[in-house]
N, C-alpha and C positions, 0 to 999 in steps of 0.2 A: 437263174441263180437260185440256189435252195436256200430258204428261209430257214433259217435257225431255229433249232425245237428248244424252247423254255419250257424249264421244271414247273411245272402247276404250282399256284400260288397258296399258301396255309395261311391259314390265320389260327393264329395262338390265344389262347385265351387267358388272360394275365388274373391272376391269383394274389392276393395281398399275402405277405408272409406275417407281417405285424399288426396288429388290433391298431384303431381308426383311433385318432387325438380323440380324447374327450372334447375339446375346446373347438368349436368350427373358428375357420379359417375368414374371419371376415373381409367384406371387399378392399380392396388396396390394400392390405396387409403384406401383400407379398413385392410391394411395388416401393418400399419404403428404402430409405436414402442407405449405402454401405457405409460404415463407418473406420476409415483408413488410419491408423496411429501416426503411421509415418505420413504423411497430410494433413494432418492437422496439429502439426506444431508452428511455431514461432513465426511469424511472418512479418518482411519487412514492412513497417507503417507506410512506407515512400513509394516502393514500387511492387508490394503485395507476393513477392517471391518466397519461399518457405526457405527457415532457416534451419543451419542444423544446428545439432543442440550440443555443441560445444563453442556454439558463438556467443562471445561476449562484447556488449559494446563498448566503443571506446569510453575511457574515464577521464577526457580531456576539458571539462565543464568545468571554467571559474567559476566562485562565491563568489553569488551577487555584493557580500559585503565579507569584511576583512573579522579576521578574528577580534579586533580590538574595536570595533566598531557597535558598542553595544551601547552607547548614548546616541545611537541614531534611529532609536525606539524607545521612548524611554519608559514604557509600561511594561513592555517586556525586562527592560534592565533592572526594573525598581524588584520586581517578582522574581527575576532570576537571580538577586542581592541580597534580597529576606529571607523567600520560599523557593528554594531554586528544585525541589520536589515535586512543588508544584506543575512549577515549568518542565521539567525534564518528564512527568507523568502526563501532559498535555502535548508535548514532542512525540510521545511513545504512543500513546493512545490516535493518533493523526497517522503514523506509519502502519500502526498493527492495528486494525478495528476489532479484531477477537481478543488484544487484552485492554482490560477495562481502565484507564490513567490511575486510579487509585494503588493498584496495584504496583507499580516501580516509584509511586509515590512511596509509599511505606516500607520498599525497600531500599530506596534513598535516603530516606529521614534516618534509617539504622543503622545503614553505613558511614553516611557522613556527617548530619546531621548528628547522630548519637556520640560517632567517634571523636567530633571536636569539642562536643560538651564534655567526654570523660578525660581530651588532653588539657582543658582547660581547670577543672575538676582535678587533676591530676599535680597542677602547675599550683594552683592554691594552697592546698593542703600539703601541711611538708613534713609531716607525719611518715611518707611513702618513703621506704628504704632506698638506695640506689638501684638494687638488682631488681627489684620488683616495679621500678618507674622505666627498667629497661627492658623488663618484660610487658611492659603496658606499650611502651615507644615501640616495640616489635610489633605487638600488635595490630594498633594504628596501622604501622607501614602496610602491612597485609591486609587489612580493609580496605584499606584507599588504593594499593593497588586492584584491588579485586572490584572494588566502586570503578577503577579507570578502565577496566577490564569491561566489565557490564556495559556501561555508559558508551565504550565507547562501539560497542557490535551495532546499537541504534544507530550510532554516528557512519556507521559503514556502510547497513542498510540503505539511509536518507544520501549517503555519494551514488549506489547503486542505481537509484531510483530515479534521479536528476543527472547521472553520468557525471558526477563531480570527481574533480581529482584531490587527491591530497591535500589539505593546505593547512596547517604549515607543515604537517608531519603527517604519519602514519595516527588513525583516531585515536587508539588506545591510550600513545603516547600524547597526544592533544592532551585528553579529559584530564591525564594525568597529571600535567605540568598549568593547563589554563583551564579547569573545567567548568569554573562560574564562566568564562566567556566562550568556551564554545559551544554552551547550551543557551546562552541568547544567541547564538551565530545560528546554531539551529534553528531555532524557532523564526528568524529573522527570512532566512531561505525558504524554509516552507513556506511561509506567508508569503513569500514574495513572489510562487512558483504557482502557489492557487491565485493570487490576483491574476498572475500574467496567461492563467489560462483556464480563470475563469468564464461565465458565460456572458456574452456580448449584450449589452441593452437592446430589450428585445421592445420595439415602437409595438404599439397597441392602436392598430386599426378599426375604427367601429365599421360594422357592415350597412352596406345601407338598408333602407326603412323597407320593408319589406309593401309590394303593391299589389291590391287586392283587384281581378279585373271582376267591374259588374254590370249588371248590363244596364244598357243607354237607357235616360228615360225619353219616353216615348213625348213630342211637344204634342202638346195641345194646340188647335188653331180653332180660334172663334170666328165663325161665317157672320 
């Protein structure tokens, strides 16, 4: 049988087209992890499967406590009774670490805090014409909705965050109708959501005494 004639082998001589990285290539560089968008979103806590990103969890979470239940703390009641700015900027500040509690403090105190000293303000003095006490009464209304408005997107948030569902309403409408109590409800639930998963008493073991080997001494024996 005739062997097959193969073409003699070339060798090419390979030429750079483009000028060499300034920067060398240091070792393992090129051995470095790919980074995938689509793997590396949401995954489930339980059994680690990637979600996709129009999953939402369910929002079927009771309050550990009732909207009316705000004498069942009663430090947070007495603060959210007085300075409920306070508490509501100490609610906000606990959800969002980038705005600082002062801040929805001093936009609570102007809303609401500000708006029932000028209806009070308002009520006293009878000086106020009709149309101009019903230009103030407009007003008010439109703060305090726009206060139930604010207040209550936090309140939305903190359901998000704990999987809560509505209760008794929709937040907006909470803040609006009971907002001294469902800002101790808030505050009530977080606290209650950082105890129950907080960190575990952790027992403090001492090590033992650490044993130095030396060497034997040698007996002495008297003849």
């Amino acid at each position: 049988m005739a062997e097959e004639s193969h073409p003699p082998a070339r060798y090419v001589k390979l030429t750079r087209d483009q000028e060499a990285p300034a920067d060398d290539i240091l070792p393992g560089e090129l051995n470095q992890p790919v980074h995938v968008p689509q793997l590396e979103g949401r995954r489930c806590p339980e059994c680690g499967q990637v979600l996709p990103e129009s999953y939402q969890p369910p929002a079927d979470e009771p309050w550990t406590t009732g909207i009316c239940g705000c004498t069942d703390e009663p430090e947070s009641c007495r603060t959210g009774m007085f300075c409920p700015c306070v508490l509501f900027g100490r609610n906000v500040e606990a959800l969002r670490e980038d705005i600082p509690w002062t801040a929805p403090c001093v936009c609570h105190a102007v809303f609401v805090e500000g708006g029932i000293t000028l209806a009070i303000l308002t009520a006293i003095f009878h000086g106020v014409d009709p149309g101009s006490s019903f230009l103030i009464g407009e007003g008010l209304m439109f703060s305090w909705w726009l206060c139930g408005a604010y207040t209550g997107i936090f309140r939305q948030e903190l359901q998000k965050k704990y999987h809560l569902k509505n209760s008794p309403c929709d937040p907006c409408m909470v803040h609006c109708c009971l907002h001294w109590c469902a800002n101790c409800q808030e505050h009530r639930e977080r606290r209650g959501h950082l105890v129950d998963h907080g960190d575990a008493s952790v027992t403090i073991v001492d090590p033992p005494p650490v044993e130095e080997m030396g060497m034997p001494r040698e007996s002495s024996c008297c003849f």
